[in-house]
C-alpha positions as CSV (number, residue, x, y, z in Angstrom):
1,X,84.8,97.9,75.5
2,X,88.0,96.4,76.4
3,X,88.8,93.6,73.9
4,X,89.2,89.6,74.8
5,X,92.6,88.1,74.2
6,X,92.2,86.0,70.8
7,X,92.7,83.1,73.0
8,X,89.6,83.8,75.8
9,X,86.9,84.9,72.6
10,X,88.0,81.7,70.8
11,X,87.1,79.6,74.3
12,X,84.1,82.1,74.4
13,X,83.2,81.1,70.8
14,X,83.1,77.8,71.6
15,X,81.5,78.1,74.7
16,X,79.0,79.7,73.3
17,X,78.3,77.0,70.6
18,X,77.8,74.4,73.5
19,X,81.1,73.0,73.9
20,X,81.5,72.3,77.7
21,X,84.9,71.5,77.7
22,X,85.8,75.4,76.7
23,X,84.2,76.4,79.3
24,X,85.9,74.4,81.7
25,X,89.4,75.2,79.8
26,X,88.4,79.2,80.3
27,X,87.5,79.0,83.8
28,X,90.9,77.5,84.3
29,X,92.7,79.6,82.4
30,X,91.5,82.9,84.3
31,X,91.9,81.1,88.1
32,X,95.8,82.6,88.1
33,X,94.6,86.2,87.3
34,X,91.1,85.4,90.0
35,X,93.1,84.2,92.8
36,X,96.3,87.0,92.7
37,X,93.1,90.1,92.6
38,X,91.3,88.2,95.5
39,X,94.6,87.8,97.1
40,X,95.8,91.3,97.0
41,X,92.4,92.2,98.6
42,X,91.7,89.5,101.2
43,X,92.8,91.2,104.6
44,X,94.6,89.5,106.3
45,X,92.8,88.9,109.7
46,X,90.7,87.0,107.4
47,X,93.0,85.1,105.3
48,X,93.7,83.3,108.0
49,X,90.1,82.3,108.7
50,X,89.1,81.7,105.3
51,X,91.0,80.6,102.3
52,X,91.5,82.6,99.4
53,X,91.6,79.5,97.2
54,X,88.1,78.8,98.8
55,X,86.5,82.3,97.5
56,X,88.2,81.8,93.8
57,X,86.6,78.4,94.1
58,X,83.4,80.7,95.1
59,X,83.7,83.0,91.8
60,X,84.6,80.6,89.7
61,X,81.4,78.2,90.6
62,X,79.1,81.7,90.0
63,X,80.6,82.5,86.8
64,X,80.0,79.3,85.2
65,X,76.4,79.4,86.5
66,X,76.4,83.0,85.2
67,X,78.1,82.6,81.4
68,X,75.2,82.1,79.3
69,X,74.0,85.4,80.6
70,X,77.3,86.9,79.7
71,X,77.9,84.9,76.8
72,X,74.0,86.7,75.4
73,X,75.5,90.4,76.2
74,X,79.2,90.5,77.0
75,X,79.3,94.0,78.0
76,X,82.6,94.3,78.7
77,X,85.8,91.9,78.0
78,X,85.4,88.7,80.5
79,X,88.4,88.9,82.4
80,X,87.1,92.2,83.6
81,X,83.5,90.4,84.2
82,X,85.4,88.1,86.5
83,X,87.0,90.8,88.4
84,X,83.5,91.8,89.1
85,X,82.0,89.2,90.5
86,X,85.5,88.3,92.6
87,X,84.9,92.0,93.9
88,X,81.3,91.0,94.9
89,X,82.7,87.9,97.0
90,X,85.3,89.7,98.4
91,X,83.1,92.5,100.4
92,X,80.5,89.4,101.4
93,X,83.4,87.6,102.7
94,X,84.7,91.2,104.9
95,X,81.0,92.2,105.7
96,X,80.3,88.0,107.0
97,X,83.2,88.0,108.9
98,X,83.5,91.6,110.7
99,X,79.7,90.7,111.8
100,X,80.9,87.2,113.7
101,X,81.2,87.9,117.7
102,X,85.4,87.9,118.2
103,X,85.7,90.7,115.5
104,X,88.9,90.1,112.8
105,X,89.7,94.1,113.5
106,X,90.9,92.8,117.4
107,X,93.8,90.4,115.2
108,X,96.8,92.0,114.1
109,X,96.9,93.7,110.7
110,X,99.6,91.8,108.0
111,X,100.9,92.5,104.6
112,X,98.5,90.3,102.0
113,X,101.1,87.2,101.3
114,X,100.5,87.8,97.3
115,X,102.2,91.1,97.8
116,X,105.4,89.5,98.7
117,X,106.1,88.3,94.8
118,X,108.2,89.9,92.6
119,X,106.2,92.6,91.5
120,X,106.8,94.6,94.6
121,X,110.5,94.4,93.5
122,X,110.3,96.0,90.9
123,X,107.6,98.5,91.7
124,X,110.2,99.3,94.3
125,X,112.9,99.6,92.9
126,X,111.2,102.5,90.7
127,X,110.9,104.8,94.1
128,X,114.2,104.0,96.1
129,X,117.6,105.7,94.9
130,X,119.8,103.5,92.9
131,X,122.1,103.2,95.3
132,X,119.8,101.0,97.4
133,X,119.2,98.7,94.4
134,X,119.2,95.1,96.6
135,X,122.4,93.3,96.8
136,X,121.4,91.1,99.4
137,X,117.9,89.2,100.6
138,X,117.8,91.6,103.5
139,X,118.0,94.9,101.3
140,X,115.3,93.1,98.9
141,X,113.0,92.6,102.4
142,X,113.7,96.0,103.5
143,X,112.8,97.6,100.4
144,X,109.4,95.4,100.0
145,X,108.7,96.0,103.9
146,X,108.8,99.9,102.7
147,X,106.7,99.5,99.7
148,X,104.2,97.7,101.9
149,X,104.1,100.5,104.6
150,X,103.6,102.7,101.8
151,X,100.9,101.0,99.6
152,X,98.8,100.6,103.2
153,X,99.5,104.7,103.8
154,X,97.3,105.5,100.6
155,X,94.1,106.3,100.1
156,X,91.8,103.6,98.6
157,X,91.4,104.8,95.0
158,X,95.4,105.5,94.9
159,X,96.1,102.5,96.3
160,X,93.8,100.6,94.4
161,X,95.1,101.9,91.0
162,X,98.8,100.6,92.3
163,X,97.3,96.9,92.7
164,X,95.6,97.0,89.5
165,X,98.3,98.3,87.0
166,X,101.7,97.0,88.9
167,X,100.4,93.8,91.2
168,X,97.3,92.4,88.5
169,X,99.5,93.6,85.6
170,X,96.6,95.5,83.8
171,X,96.5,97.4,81.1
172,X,95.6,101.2,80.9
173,X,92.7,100.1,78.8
174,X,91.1,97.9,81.2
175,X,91.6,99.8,84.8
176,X,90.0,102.8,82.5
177,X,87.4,100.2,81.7
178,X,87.2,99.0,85.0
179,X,86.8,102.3,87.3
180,X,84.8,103.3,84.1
181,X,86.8,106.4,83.1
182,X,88.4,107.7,80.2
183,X,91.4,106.7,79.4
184,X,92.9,109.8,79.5
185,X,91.7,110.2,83.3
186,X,92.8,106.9,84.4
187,X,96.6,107.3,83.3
188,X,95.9,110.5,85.1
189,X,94.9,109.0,88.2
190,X,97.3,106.7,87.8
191,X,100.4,109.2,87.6
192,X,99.1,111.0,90.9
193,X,98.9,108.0,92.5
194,X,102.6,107.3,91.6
195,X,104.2,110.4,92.9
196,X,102.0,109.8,96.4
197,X,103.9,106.4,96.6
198,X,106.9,107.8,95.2
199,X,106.3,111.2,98.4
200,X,106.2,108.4,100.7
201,X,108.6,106.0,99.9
202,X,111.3,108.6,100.0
């Protein structure tokens, strides 16, 4: 199992020992890392319908309900718990929303707005020769336009690997833990995915 950050089991510790206010302060501190998954996820056509800010309000309200469960068998580390649940509120959000009579697949498809940070800078700049290193706002949107384009050309579990180690920042350790594969087979999956976004990009 993926470890907790020595800051998280401390709150877990005392959350466990009935101190409210740690839960409170852990919620908080995992909102950031919540709302950027949810919001490289949300499509679009949706997002502007419903709020991301209102489904991280949605996980966060279930995992507090949730915690003493967790807190009996933790499982697995709790950031990863939380990306679990925000998974599980993400397809009810798509399924409740595809079903409503003017169907969101009608609206124009956009770039997620938590893609345009500077991660996709920098995961750029790794696939574009040097020569095109941005030297201007308009080479910087160019290059994260093309990044874009290519992230939406892959298929799911590529392009999900992408979000999870360059956009969420996560380790080896916990996508492995995540997809629930080795180690060895996620860094794998994870260097194939690379080259396909490196293929297309150039």
């Amino acid at each position: 199992m993926v470890p907790n950050s020595p800051e998280t089991q401390k709150l877990l510790d005392q959350a466990r020992a009935g101190k409210h206010d740690a839960v409170e302060r852990l919620l908080d501190e995992h909102r950031e890392p919540v709302r950027r998954m949810i919001g490289l996820r949300l499509d679009p056509a949706i997002g502007r319908r419903v709020d991301a800010s209102d489904v991280v309000q949605e996980v966060l309200l279930e995992a507090s309900r949730r915690l003493s469960d967790y807190l009996k068998k933790p499982d697995m580390s709790f950031h990863l718990w939380l990306r679990h649940i925000a998974r599980d509120h993400l397809i009810d959000a798509h399924r409740r929303h595809r079903a409503q009579k003017r169907g969101v697949q009608r609206e124009q498809p956009a770039v997620p707005a938590a893609f345009a940070d500077r991660s996709s800078i920098e995961l750029a700049g790794q696939f574009i020769d040097q020569e095109l290193t941005p030297a201007s706002a308009a080479i910087r949107a160019e290059m994260e336009r093309r990044l874009h384009a290519a992230i939406a050309q892959l298929d799911e579990a590529d392009r999900e690997i992408i979000l999870m180690r360059h956009f969420e920042q996560l380790s080896n350790q916990d996508v492995a833990a995540d997809l629930e594969l080795t180690e060895a087979a996620a860094s794998m999956r994870y260097l194939r995915a690379v080259r396909r976004l490196r293929d297309l990009m150039q």
